[in-house]
C-alpha positions in Angstrom: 2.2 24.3 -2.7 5.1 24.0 -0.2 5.3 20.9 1.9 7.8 21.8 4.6 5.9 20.3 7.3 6.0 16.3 7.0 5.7 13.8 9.5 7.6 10.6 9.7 6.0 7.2 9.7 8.0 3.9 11.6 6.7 0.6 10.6 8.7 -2.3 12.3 9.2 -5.3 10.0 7.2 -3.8 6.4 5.9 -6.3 4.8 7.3 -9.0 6.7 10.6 -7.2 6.3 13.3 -6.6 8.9 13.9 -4.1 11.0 12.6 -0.5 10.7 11.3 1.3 7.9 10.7 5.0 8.1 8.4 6.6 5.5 8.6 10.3 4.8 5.5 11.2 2.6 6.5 13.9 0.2 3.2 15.0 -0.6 0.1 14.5 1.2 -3.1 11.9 -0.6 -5.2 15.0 -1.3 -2.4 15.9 -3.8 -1.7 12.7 -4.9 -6.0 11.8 -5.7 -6.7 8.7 -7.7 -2.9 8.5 -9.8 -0.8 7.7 -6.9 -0.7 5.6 -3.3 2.8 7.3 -2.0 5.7 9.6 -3.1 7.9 9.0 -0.2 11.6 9.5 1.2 12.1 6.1 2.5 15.0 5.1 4.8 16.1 1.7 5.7 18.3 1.4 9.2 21.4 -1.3 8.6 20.3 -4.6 8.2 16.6 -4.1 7.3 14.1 -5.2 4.7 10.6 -4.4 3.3 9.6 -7.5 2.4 9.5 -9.7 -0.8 5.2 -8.7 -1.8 3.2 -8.6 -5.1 1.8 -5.3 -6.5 -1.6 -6.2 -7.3 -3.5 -2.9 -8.2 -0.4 -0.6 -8.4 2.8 -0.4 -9.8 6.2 1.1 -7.6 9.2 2.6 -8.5 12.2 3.3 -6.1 15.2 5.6 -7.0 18.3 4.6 -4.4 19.7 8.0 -2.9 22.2 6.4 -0.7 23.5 3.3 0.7 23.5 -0.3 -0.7 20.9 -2.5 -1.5 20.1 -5.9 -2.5 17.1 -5.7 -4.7 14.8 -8.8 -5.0 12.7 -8.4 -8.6 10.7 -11.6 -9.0 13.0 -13.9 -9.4 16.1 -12.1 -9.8 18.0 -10.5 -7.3 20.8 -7.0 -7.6 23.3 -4.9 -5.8 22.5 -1.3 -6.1 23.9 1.8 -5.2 22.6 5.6 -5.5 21.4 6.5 -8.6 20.2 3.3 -9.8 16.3 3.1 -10.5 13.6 0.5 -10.0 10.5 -0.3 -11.9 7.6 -2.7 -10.6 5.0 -3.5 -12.9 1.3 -4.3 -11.8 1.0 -8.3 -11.5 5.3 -8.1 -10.4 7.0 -8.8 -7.2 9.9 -7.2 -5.4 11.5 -6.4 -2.3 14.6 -4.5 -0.9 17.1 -4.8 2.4 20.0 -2.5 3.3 22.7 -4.6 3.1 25.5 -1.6 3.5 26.4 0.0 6.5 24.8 3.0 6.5 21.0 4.2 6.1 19.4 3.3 2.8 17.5 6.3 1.4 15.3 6.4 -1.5 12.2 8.1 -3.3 9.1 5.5 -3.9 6.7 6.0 -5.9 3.6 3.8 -6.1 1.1 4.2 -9.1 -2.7 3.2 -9.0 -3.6 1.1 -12.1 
């Protein structure tokens, strides 16, 4: 399967975030069944967020393309920059904001549990 053809999603303020967050599903649920939520190109504009939440059910993990982030992960926060890679456990919180000045692209992954 090819999936050339993907529609972009705009959600203002994600999560009580910032801003706007555009979400670029990679492949669509029927592929993704019961072991995955979303496997998603995700872009940040400058200056916004998805907000600090809880992964209940699921687990996420983001890997940074481009851009400049500071990463919230429970109680700790980071700089990071392309290539660096995310893990949120089931139970764990996190969130992310662009804090560069250009887009922030990366690849989420959220895992059912």
């Amino acid at each position: 399967m090819i999936t050339n053809n993907r529609e972009t999603e705009h959600h203002l303020k994600k999560a009580n975030g910032k801003g706007t967050t555009h979400i670029e599903r990679l492949l669509p649920n029927e592929c993704l069944k019961e072991q995955a939520t979303m496997y998603a190109k995700v872009t940040l504009d400058v200056g916004a967020s998805i907000g600090f939440h809880t992964h209940t059910n699921d687990s996420e993990s983001y890997y940074i393309m481009q851009g400049t982030a500071m990463y919230t992960d429970n109680d700790a926060q980071y700089i990071l920059h392309a290539g660096a890679c995310t893990y949120t456990a089931k139970g764990n919180s996190h969130g992310i904001e662009n804090i560069g000045d250009e887009p922030l692209i990366f690849i989420a992954l959220i895992l059912n549990h």
